[in-house]
C-alpha positions as CSV (number, residue, x, y, z in Angstrom):
1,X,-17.1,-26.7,59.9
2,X,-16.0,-25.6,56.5
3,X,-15.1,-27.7,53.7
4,X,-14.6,-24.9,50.7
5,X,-12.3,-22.7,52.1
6,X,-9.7,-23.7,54.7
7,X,-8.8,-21.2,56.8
8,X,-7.1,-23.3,59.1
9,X,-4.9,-24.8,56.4
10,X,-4.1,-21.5,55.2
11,X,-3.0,-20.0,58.4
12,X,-0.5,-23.2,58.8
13,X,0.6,-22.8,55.4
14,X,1.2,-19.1,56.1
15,X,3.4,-19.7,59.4
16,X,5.1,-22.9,58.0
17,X,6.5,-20.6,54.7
18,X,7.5,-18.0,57.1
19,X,9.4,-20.6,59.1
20,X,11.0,-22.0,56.4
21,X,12.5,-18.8,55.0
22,X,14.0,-17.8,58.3
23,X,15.4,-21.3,58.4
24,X,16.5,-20.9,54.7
25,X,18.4,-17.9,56.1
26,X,19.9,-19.2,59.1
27,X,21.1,-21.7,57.1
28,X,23.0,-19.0,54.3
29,X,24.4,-17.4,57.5
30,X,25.9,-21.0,58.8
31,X,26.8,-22.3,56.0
32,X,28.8,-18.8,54.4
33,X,30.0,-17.4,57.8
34,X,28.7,-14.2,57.2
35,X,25.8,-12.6,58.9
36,X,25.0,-10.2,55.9
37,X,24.6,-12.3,53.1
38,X,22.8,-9.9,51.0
39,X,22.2,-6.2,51.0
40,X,18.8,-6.9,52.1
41,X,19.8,-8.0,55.8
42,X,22.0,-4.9,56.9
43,X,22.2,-2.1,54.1
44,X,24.1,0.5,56.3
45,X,25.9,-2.3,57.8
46,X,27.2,-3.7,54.5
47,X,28.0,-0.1,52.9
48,X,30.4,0.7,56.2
49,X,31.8,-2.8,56.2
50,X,32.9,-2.5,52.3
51,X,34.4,0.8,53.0
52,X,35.8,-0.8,55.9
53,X,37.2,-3.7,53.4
54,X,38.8,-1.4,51.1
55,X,41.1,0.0,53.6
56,X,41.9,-3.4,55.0
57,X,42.9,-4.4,51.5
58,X,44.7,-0.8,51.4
59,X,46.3,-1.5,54.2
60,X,47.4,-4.6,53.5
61,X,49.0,-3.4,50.4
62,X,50.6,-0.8,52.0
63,X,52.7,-3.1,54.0
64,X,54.2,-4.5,51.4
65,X,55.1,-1.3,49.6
66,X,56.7,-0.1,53.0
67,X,58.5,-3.7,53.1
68,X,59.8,-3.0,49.0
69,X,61.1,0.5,50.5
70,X,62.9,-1.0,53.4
71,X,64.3,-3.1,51.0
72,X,65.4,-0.4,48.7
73,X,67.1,0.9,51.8
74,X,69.2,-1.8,52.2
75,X,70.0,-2.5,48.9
76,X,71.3,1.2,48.3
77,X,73.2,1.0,52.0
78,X,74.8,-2.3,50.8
79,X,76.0,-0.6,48.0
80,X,77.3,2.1,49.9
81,X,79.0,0.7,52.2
82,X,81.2,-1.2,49.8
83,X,81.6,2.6,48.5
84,X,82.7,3.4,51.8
85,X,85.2,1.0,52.0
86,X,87.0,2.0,48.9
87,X,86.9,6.0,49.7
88,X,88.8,4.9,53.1
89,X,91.6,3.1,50.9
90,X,91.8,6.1,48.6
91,X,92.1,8.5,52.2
92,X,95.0,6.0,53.5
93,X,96.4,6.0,49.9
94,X,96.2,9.9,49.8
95,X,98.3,9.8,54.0
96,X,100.6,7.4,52.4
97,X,101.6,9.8,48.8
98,X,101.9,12.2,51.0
99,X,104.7,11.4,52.6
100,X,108.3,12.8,51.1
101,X,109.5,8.8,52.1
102,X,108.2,7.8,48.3
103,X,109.3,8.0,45.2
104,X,107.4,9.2,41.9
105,X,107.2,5.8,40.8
106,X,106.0,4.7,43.9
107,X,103.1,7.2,43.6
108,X,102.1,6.0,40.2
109,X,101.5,2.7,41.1
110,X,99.0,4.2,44.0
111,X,97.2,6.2,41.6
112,X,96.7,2.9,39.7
113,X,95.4,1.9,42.4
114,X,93.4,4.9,42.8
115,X,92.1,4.8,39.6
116,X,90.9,1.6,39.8
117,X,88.8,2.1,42.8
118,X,87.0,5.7,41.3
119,X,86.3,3.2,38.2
120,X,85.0,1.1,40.8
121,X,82.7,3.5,42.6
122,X,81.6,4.8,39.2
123,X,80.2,1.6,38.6
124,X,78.4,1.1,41.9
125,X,76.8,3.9,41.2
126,X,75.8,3.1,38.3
127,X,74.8,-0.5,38.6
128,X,72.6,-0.9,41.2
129,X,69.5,-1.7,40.8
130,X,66.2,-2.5,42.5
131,X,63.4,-3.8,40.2
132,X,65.1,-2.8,37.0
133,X,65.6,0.8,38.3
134,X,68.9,2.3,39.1
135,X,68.6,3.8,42.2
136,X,72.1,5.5,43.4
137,X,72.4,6.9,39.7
138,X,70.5,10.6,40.4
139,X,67.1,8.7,39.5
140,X,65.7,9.5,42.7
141,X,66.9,13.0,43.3
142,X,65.6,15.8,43.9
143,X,65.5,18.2,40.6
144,X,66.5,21.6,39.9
145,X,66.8,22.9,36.8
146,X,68.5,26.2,35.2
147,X,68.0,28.7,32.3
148,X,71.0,28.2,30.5
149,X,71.9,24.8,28.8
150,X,75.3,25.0,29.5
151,X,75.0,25.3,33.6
152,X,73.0,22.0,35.3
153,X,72.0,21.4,39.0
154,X,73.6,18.4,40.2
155,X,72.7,17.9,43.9
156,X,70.9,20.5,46.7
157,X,70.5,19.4,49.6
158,X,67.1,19.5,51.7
159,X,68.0,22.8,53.3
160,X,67.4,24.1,50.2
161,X,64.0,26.1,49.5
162,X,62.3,25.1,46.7
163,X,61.5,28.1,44.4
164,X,63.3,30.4,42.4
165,X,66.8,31.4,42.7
166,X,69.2,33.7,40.6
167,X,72.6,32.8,41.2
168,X,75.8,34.9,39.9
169,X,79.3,33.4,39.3
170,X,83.1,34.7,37.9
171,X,84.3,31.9,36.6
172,X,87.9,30.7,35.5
173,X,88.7,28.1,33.5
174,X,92.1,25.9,33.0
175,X,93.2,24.9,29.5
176,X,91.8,21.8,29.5
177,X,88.3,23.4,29.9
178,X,87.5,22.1,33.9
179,X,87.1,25.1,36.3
180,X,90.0,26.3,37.7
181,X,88.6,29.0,40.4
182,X,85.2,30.2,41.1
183,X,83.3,32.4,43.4
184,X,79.6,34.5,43.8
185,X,79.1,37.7,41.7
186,X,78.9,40.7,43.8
187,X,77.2,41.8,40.9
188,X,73.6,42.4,41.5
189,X,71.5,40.4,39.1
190,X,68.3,41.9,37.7
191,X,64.9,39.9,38.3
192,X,63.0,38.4,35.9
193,X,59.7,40.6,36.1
194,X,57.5,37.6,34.8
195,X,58.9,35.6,37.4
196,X,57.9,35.8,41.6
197,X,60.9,37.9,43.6
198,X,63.8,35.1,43.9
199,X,64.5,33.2,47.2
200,X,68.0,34.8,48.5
201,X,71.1,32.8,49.6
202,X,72.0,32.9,53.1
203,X,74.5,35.7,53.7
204,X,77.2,33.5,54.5
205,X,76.7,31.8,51.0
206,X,80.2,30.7,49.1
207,X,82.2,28.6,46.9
208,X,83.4,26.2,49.1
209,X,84.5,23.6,46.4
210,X,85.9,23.1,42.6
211,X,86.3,19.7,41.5
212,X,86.1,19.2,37.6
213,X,83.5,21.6,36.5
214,X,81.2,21.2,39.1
215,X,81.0,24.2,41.5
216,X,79.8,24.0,45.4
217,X,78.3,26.4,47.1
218,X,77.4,26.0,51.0
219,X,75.9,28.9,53.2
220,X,74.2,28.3,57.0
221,X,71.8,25.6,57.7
222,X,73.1,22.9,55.9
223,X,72.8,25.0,52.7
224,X,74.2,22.9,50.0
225,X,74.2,23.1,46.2
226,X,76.6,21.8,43.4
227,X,76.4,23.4,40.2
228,X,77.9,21.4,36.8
229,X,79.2,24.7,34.5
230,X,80.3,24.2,31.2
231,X,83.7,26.3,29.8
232,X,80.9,27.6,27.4
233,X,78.8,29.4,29.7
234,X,82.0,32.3,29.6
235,X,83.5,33.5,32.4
236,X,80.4,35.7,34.1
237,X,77.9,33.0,34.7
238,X,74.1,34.4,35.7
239,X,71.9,31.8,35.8
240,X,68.4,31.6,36.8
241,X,66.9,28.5,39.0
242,X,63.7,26.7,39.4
243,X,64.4,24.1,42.7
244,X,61.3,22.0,42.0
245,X,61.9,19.7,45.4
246,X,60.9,17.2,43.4
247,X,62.5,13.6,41.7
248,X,62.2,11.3,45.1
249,X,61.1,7.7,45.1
250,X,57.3,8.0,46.4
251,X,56.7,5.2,48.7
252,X,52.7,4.6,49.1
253,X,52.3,3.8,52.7
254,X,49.1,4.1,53.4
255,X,45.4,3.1,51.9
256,X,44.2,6.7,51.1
257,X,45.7,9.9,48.8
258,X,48.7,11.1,50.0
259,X,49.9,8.7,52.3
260,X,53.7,8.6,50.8
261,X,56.7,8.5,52.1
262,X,59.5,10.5,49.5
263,X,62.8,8.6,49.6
264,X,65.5,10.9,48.4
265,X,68.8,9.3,47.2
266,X,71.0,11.5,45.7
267,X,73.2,10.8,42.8
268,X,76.9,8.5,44.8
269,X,79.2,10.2,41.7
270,X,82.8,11.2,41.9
271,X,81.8,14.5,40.8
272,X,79.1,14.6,44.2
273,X,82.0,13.7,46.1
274,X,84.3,16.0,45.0
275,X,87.0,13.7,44.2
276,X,86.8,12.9,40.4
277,X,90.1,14.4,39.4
278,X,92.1,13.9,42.5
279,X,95.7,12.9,41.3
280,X,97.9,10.7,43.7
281,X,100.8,10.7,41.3
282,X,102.0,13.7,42.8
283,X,103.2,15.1,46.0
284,X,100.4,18.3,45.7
285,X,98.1,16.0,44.2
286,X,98.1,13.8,47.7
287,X,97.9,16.5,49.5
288,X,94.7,18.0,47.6
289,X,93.6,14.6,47.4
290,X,93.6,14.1,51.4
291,X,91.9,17.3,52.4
292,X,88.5,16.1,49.7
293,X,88.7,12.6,51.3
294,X,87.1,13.8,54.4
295,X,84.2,15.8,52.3
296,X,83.9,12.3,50.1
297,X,83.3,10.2,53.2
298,X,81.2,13.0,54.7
299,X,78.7,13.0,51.6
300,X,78.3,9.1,51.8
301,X,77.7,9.1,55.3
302,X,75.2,11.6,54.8
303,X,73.5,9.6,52.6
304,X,73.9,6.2,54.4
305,X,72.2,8.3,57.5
306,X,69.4,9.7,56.0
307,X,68.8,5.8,54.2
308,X,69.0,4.7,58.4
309,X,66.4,7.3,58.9
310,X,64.0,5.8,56.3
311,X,64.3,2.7,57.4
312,X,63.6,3.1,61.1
313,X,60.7,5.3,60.1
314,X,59.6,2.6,57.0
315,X,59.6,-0.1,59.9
316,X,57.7,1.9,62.4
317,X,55.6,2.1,59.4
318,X,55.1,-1.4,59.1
319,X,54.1,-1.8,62.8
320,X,51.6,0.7,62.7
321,X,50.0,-0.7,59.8
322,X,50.0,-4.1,61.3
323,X,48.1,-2.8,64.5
324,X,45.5,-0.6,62.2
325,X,45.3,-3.8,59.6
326,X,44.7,-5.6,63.2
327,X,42.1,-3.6,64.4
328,X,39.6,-2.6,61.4
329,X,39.9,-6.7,60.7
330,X,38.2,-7.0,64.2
331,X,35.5,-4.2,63.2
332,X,35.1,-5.7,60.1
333,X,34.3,-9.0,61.7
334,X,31.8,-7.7,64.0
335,X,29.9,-6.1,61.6
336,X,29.8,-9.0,58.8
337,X,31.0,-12.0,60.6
338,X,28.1,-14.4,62.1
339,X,28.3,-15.8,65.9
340,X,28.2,-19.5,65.1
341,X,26.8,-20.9,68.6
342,X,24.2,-17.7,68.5
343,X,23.2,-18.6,64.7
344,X,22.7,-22.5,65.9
345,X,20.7,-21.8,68.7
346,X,18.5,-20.0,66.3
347,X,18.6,-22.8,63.7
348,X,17.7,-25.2,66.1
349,X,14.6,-23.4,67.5
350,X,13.8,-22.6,63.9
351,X,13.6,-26.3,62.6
352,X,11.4,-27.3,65.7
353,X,9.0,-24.7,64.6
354,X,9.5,-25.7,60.5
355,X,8.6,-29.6,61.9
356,X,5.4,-28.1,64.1
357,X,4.1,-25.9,61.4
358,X,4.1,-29.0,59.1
359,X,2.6,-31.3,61.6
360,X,-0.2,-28.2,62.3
361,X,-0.7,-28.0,58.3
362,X,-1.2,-31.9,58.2
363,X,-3.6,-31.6,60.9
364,X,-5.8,-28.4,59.0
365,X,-5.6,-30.8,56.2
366,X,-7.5,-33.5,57.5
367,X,-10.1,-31.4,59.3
368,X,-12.3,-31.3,56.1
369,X,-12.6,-34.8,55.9
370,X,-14.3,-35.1,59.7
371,X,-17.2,-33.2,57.8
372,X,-18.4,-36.9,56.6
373,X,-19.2,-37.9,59.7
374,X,-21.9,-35.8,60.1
375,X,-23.2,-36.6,56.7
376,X,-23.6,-40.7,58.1
């Protein structure tokens, strides 16, 4: 027996601190929830389960920038279908003037009428809003853009390549400066040389339109594009064209780069529509007037049907993220939540050996002092 040096006591001392720290951590994991409390207890299992986190908290954000677009959606479809309404009073109003039954009084007081509802849909247009941003005012369009400052791209449709286009007009005019005929150039135009070879126009391509000064042009496939020209770009208009397929409202719906959804709304104006100088005060105004009412309605119902379209898709949206937010929570729990009944079991056996390895210490303690009896 040995009274300098107790081994005894140290071995005891030994297991009883390595007791206690696993009970120190067993109680960290009961009392936080967590089974990797620090970096120390699962290094590859924390680095995956913060990635993991991230896009969980991506995700989650997601969903609500897919709800704001759904909202969007039917903010703008509200809007238009108030628009709606009032283009199908101006089409009865235009079958009514039409008629020889009416009087040219009578037909001014429907073009007051008339008048008041354009000013109407003007302002519609114009005034709605989501967050502070306008959002049926061209905003979210997509843009083109033109070498000559007196000819603007007002609306193409998706049909239409981006790229670069070269586009020849004869234009005439009307004394008060708005366009009074216009058609393609058979003119061949000569490329820019610093510029790629320019996208064609289908070869059924044509001036379908003239309303004001804006000119449309429609070809095969939905091919679609309206053209502002100003009585100062002279009556042979060559113009040059970069469609950029750019301008739409970028939705983020997802937690990584390039997860968007583009929401195109195209600019709900009288000149889109065809119908900003229709003139009900006159017999062959009505009648001009009633064959652009059905082009009018057509344009908004295009537009209210691709809006449909990004809301069914913006809600799928939703779903899907719900079931991924879903799923990676569940990963993310096994990986850093802890199995309370497991953890107890552990904590239990743990604090029977913390209370042994104290009694066993006590016990190495007092061996030292059984040396006096041999000295009696």
């Amino acid at each position: 027996m040995k009274i300098n040096f107790n081994a005894s006591a140290v071995i005891a001392t030994n297991s009883m601190t390595r007791n206690d720290n696993r009970l120190q951590q067993s109680l960290e994991r009961l009392s936080s929830g967590l089974k990797i409390v620090h970096a120390k207890d699962n290094p590859s299992g924390l680095a995956m389960a913060k990635r993991m986190n991230a896009q969980i908290e991506g995700v989650t954000q997601a969903t609500q920038n897919a709800g704001d677009g759904i909202s969007v959606v039917e903010i703008a479809d509200g809007a238009l279908a108030e628009v709606h309404e009032m283009l199908q009073r101006i089409n009865e109003l235009a079958v009514k003037s039409s008629t020889e039954s009416l009087t040219s009084e009578d037909r001014e007081m429907i073009q007051v009428e008339v008048k008041q509802l354009k000013e109407e849909i003007s302002r519609v247009s114009r005034d709605t809003e989501f967050n502070g941003q306008r959002i049926l005012d061209g905003s979210f369009d997509l843009k083109g853009y033109t070498n000559n400052e007196n000819v603007k791209v007002t609306y193409y449709s998706d049909a239409v390549k981006t790229g670069y286009y070269q586009v020849g007009l004869d234009v005439t005019y009307k004394a008060d400066g708005t366009i009074e005929e216009a058609e393609l150039s058979t003119t061949p135009l000569t490329p820019d040389p610093a510029k790629p070879a320019p996208v064609p126009l289908p070869g059924d391509a044509k001036v379908t339109q003239v309303d004001g000064n804006i000119v449309t042009i429609k070809g095969s496939q939905n091919f679609e594009l309206k053209l502002r020209i100003d009585e100062n770009a002279g009556n042979t208009v060559a113009v040059d064209m970069e469609i950029t397929g750019f301008g739409s409202m970028d939705m983020q719906i997802g937690a990584n780069e390039g997860q968007q959804l583009d929401i195109i709304i195209p600019e709900v104006s009288l000149e889109n529509m065809g119908i900003k100088d229709i003139d009900l005060s006159t017999k062959e105004g009505s009648d001009d007037a009633l064959g652009r009412m059905g082009e009018a309605i057509h344009f908004v119902s295009a537009v209210r049907g691709r809006l449909g379209a990004y809301q069914n898709r913006l809600e799928h949206t939703i779903n899907t993220l719900d079931i991924t937010n879903e799923n990676m929570t569940g990963a993310y729990s096994r990986i850093m939540d802890v199995d309370m009944a497991e953890e107890m079991t552990e904590y239990t056996t743990l604090q029977v050996l913390a209370q042994a390895s104290t009694s066993m210490l006590a016990q190495a303690n007092e061996r030292p002092s059984q040396v006096l009896q041999l000295l009696q």
